[in-house]
N, C-alpha and C positions, 0 to 999 in steps of 0.2 A: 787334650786330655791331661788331665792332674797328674802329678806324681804318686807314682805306688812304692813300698818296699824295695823294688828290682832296682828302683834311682839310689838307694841307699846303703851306705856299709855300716855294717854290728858292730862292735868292740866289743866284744865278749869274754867277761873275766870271770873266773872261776877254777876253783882247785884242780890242776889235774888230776887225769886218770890213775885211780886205782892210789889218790892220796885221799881218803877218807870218802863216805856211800856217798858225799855233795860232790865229789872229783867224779867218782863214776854216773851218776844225774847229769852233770854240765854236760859229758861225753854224748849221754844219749841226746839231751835238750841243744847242745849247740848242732849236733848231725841233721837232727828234724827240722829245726829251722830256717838250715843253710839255702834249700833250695826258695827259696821264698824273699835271699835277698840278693841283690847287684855283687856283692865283695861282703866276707865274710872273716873279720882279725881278728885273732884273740891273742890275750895274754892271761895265761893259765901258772895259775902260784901255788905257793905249801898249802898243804892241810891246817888244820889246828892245832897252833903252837909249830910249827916248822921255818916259819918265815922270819927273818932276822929285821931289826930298822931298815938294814941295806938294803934288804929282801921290798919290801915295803914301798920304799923311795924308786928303786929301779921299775918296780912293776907300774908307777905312777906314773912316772917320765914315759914309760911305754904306751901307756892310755893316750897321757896330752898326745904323743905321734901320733898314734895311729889317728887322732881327730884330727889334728893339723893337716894329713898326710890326705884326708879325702875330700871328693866334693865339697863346694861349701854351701851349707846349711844341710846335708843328705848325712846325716851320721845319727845312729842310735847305739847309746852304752847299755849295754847291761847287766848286771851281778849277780853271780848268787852269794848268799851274803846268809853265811853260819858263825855259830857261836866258836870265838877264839880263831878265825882264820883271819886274821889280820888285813890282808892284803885287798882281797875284793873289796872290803869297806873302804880301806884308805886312798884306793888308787881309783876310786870314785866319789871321794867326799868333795865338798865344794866345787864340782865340776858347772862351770856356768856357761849360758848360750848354747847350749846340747842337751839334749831330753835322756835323761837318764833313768831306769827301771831298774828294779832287782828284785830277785827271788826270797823270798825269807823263810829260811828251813826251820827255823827254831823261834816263831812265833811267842811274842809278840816285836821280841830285838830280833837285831841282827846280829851284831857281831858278839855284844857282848861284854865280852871281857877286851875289848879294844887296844890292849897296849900287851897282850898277852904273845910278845917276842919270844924266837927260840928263848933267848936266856930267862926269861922270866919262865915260861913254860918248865923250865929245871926247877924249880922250887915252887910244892905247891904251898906253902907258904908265904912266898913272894907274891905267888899267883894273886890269891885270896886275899892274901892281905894287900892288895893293890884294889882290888878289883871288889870287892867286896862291900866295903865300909862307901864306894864310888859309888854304890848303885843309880842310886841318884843322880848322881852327874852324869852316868852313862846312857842315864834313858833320857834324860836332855839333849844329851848330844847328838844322840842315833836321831831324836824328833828333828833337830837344828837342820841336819842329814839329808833328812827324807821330806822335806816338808815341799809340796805340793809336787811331788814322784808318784809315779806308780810302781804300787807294792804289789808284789805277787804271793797269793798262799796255795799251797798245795792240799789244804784242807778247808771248808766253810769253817770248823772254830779255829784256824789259826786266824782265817780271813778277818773273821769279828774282833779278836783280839788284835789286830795290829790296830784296827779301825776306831778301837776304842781307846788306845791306849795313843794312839797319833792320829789324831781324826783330820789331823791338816796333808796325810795323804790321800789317795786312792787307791782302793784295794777291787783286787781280783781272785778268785778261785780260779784255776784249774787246776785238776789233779795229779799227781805223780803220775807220769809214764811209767807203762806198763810195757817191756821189753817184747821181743816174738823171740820166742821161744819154743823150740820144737814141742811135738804133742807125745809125751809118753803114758805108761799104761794107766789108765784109771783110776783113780783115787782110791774105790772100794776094793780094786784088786789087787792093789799092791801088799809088801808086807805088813803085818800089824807092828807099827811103829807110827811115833811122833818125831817131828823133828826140832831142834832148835837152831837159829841161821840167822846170819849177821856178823856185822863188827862187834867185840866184846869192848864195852863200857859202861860206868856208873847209867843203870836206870832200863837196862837191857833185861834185864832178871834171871840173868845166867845162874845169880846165887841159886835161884829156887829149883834150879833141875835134883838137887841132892836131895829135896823133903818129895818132891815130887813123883822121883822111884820108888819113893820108901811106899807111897800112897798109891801107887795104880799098881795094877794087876804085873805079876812075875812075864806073863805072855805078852805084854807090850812093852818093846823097845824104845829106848830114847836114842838120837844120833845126834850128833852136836858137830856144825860146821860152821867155819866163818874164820874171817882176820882175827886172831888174837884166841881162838877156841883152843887152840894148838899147846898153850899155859895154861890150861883152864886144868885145875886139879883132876887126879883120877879120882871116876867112882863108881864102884860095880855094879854091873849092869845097863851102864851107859858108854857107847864109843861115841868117840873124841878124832873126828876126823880133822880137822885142823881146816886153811885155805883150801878152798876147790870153786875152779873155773872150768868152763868149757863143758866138753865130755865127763867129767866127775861133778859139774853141778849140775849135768841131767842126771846123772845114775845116784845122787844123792836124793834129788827129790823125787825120784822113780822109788826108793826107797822106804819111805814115808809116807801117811793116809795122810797128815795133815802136821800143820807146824803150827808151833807152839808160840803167843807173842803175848809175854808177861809183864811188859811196861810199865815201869813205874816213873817216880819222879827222877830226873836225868842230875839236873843239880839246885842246890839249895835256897840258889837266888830267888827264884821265884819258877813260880808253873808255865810253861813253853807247852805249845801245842803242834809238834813236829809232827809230817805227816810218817808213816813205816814203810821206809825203802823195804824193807822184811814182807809187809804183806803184797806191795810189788811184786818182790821175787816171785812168790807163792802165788800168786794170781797169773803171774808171766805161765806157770806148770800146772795152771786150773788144778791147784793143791790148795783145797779150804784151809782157813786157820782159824783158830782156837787164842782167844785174846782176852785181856779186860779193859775196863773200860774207861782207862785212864783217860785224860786229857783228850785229845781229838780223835781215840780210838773208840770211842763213843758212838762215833758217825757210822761205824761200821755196822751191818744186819747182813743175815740171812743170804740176803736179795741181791749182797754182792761176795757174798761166798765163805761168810764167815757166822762163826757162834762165840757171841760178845757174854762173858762172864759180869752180871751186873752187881759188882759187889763195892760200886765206890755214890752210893744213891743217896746217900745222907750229907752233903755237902762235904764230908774227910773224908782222904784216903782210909778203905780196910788197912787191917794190919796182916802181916804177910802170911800168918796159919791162917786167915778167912780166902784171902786171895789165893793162895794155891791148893786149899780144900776144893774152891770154886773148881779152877782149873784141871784140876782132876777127877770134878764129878763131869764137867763136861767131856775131856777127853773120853770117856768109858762111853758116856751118851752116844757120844759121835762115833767112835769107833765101834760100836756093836750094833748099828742102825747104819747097813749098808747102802737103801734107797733114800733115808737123809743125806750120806755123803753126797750120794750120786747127784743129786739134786743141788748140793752147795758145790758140788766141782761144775755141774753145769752153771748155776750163775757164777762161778769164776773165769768162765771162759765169754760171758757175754760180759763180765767187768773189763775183759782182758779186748776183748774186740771196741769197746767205746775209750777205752787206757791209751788203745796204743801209740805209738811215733805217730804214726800219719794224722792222728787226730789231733796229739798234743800240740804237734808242731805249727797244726792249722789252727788251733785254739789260741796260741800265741801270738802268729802274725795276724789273726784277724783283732785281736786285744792291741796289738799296735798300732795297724794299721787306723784304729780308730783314737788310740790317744797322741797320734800324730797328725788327724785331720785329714789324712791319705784319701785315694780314690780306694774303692775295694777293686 
């Protein structure tokens, strides 16, 4: 009998938990996978902008051990590999005689902005003005990088763009895992509120909750929860619950009919087609969302538990009074059409049954096990 998976150990690199939505992904994605191989090592670094040169160097020297350190020729690397997290790219580049794979959160790059150190991360200035005027050189290098790797997207249009854009890798879809998550009350019976959820940053569209009040009805609520929501200015008739984990991020989305995902462009370099750690959440609590149709939220219908605002159909982006007109004639749609929700919470609960751990994990080792030539 051939060797399978169970002959072989991971190196699994990726931000840890609870440093940026790609540290909490790796958590669930390294857990699903674990049981599927022999030995399981990771080296887990900063988020984006965290990780120093040192930072960088040590996590590399970490990678070479743990390969040196296993069977020989039974070792698979893998990364998740986001825009500005330095480390996962570095402490996998030029890796040779080892089959090496990563996950690509912010399609069509990976990393990005590559040299984007704690210290440079202090000035974005420096930032940009390093990284910026490079573009060029940096989507050479990511290709020089990844050339004949398997690349991973958690979306079909991140997929096509990596494909097209480095056609000398191989590309995969499968989709964001979808957490278990307990089952709370029904979408159509909960209170009349929307919700907004996530990390706050550039392209999130936190801005638009303030025109957005002004726009929907006095009797529907906003609630805003996430890392960094916590700064996010006051403005009435909106609370502002800050972080919540656990027990307060069921009783948040027990809270809300459905959540709000206003995406737009994340940053100026060019269009990324990431897939929504956000509609994850909300599909984990069979909680429809309410989105548009930026980049690869496109992909989204009905069918998997969402109502896609079509307002970017003319090859440009809308400008942001069409886009949150959009979003607030559907929120009213949906919220006053209780056997529509009912209906978009039930296909978020059968998104959420083909999403989950147990599937993703097996969707992954079967995608290895085949680009290692493995026995199934």
């Amino acid at each position: 009998m051939g060797a399978t998976l169970q002959d072989y150990r991971l190196v699994f690199v990726g931000p840890m938990l609870g440093h940026s939505a790609v540290g909490d992904y790796a958590e669930d994605i390294v857990t699903a996978v674990r049981p599927y191989f022999g030995d399981v090592a990771q080296v887990r670094t900063g988020g984006p902008g965290e990780d120093t040169l040192a930072d960088a160097r040590r996590h590399r020297r970490a990678v070479a051990q743990l390969i040196a350190d296993a069977p020989a020729g039974r070792v698979l690397v893998h990364a998740e590999l986001s825009t500005a997290a330095i480390s996962p790219f570095w402490a996998t580049a030029g890796l040779r005689g080892v089959p090496v794979t990563g996950t690509v959160h912010d399609p069509p790059q990976g990393v990005w902005m590559p040299a984007r150190t704690r210290f440079v991360a202090k000035s974005r200035l420096l930032n940009h003005g390093i990284h910026y005027p490079a573009r060029p050189l940096s989507r050479k290098l990511e290709g020089a990088v990844y050339r004949d790797r398997t690349l991973f997207a958690l979306t079909e249009t991140g997929r096509q763009s990596i494909a097209r854009v480095y056609p000398s890798t191989h590309t995969r879809y499968i989709p964001h895992v979808v957490r278990d998550r307990p089952d709370i009350t029904p979408a159509h019976e909960r209170p009349r509120a929307v919700g907004f959820f996530g990390h706050v940053y550039r392209g999130k569209g936190f801005e638009q909750i303030e025109r957005l009040r002004a726009l929907l009805p006095a009797d529907i609520g906003i609630r805003v929860a996430g890392r960094g929501t916590e700064d996010l200015p006051a403005i009435a008739g909106v609370e502002i619950l800050g972080p919540v984990d656990g027990a307060a991020e069921d009783a948040f989305f027990a809270s809300v009919r459905a959540i709000v995902v206003p995406y737009g462009k994340r940053h100026f370099y060019a269009d990324s087609f990431a897939a929504s750690g956000v509609v994850a959440h909300a599909t984990a609590y069979c909680t429809p969302q309410i989105c548009t149709d930026y980049a690869a939220l496109v992909e989204l219908d009905e069918a998997a538990g969402a109502v896609v605002a079509r307002v970017n159909q003319a090859g440009a982006p809308a400008d942001s009074d069409t886009v949150t007109n959009a979003l607030a004639s559907a929120i009213t749609g949906l919220l006053d059409d209780d056997a529509r929700m009912a209906e978009l919470s039930a296909n978020s609960a059968r998104t959420r049954q083909q999403r989950s751990a147990a599937r993703t994990g097996e969707a992954f080792a079967a995608a290895w096990t085949e680009t290692l030539g493995l026995d199934g």
